[in-house]
C-alpha positions in Angstrom: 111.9 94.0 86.4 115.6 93.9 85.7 116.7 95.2 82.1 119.4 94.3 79.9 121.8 96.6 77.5 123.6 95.1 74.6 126.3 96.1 72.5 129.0 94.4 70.5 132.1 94.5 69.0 133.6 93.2 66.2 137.6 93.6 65.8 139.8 92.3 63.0 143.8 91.9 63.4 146.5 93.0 66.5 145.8 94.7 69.1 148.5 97.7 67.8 147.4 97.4 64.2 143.8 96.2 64.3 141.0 98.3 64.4 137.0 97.6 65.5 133.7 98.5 65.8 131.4 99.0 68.6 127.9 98.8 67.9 125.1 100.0 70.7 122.7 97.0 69.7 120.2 98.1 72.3 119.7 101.7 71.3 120.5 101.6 67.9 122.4 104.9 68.4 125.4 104.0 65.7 128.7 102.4 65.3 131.7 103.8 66.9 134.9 102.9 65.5 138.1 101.9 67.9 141.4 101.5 68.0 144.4 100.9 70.5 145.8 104.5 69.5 142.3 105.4 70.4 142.8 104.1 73.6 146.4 105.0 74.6 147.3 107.7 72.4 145.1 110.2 70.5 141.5 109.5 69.7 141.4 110.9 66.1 137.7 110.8 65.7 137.4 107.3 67.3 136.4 106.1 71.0 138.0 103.3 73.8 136.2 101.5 76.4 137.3 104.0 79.0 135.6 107.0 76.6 132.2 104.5 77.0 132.6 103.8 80.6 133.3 107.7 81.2 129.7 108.1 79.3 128.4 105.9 81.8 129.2 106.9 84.8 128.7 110.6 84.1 124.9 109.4 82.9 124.3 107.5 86.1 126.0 109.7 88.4 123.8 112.3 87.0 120.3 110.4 87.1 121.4 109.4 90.9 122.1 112.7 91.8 119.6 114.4 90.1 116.9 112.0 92.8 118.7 112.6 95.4 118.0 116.1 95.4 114.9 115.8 94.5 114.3 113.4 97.4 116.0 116.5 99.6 113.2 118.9 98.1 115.8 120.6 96.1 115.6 119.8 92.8 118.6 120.4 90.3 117.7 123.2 87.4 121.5 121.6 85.5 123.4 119.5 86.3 126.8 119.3 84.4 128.3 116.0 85.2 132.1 115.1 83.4 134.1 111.7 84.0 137.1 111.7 83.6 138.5 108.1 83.2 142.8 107.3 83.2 143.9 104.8 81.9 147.6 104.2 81.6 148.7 100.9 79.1 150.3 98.0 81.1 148.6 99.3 84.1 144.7 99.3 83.0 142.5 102.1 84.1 144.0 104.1 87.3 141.2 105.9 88.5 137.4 108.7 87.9 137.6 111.6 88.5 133.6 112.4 88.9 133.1 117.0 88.6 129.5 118.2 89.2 128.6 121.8 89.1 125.3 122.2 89.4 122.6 125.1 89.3 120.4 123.8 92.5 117.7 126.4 93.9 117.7 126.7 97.8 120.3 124.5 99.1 123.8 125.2 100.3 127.3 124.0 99.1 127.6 121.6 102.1 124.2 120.0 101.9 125.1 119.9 97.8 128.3 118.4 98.2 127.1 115.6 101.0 124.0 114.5 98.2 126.7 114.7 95.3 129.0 112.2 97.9 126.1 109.9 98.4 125.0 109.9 94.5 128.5 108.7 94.0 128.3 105.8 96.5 124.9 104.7 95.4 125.3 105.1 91.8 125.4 101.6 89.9 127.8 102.5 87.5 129.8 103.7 90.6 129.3 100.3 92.4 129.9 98.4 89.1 133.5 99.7 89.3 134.4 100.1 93.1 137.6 98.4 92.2 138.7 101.7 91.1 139.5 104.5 92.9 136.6 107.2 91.7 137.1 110.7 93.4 134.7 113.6 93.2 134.8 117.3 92.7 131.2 118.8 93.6 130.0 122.2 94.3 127.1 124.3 93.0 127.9 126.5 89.9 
């Protein structure tokens, strides 16, 4: 049965002097503020979209992965899963940079990198932004 996640916004002025809130409605984890400084400058204690979709895809990534090896009869002990989103203003968001290192009982770097490759492909949030190039820096820790 297909779920649904909710969050919303609520912004008040410009886009250079405005500020906003994003609220994870679904969770009920908090209220982040943001900001366009946030976004294309310095986050001083506030997040951007591309800080959310980095959260993400570094969560999914990591849940994918993390089955894949188990389906491979290796599962993970840590995973340590960053993304690292660019965005550059005027442009929009240039590119993921996915980096696992992971602490994986009985398998070998190839075998790890290959499942880490194929976590990446499979991955929803991965597939959700394919419009993007997303690269991948994999190997066991």
């Amino acid at each position: 049965m297909p779920t649904t996640r909710h969050a919303t916004t609520v912004w008040e002025g410009t886009l250079f002097e405005g500020a906003g809130k994003v609220t994870l409605e679904s969770s009920g984890l908090g209220t982040f503020d943001v900001s366009w400084p946030a976004r294309a400058e310095a986050a001083n204690g506030k997040t951007s979209p591309e800080e959310l979709i980095a959260a993400a895809h570094s969560s999914c990534f990591s849940m994918a992965f993390s089955n894949g090896l188990a389906k491979n009869e290796t599962p993970a002990t840590r995973l340590n899963v960053t993304a690292d989103v660019e965005f550059t203003p005027g442009t929009g968001i240039t590119g993921i940079k996915l980096t696992v290192r992971g602490e994986v009982p009985g398998i070998d770097n190839d075998k790890f990198v290959e499942l880490a490759q194929a976590a990446k492909e499979g991955c929803p949030v991965s597939q959700a932004l394919a419009g993007t190039t997303i690269t991948l820096d994999a190997a066991l820790a």
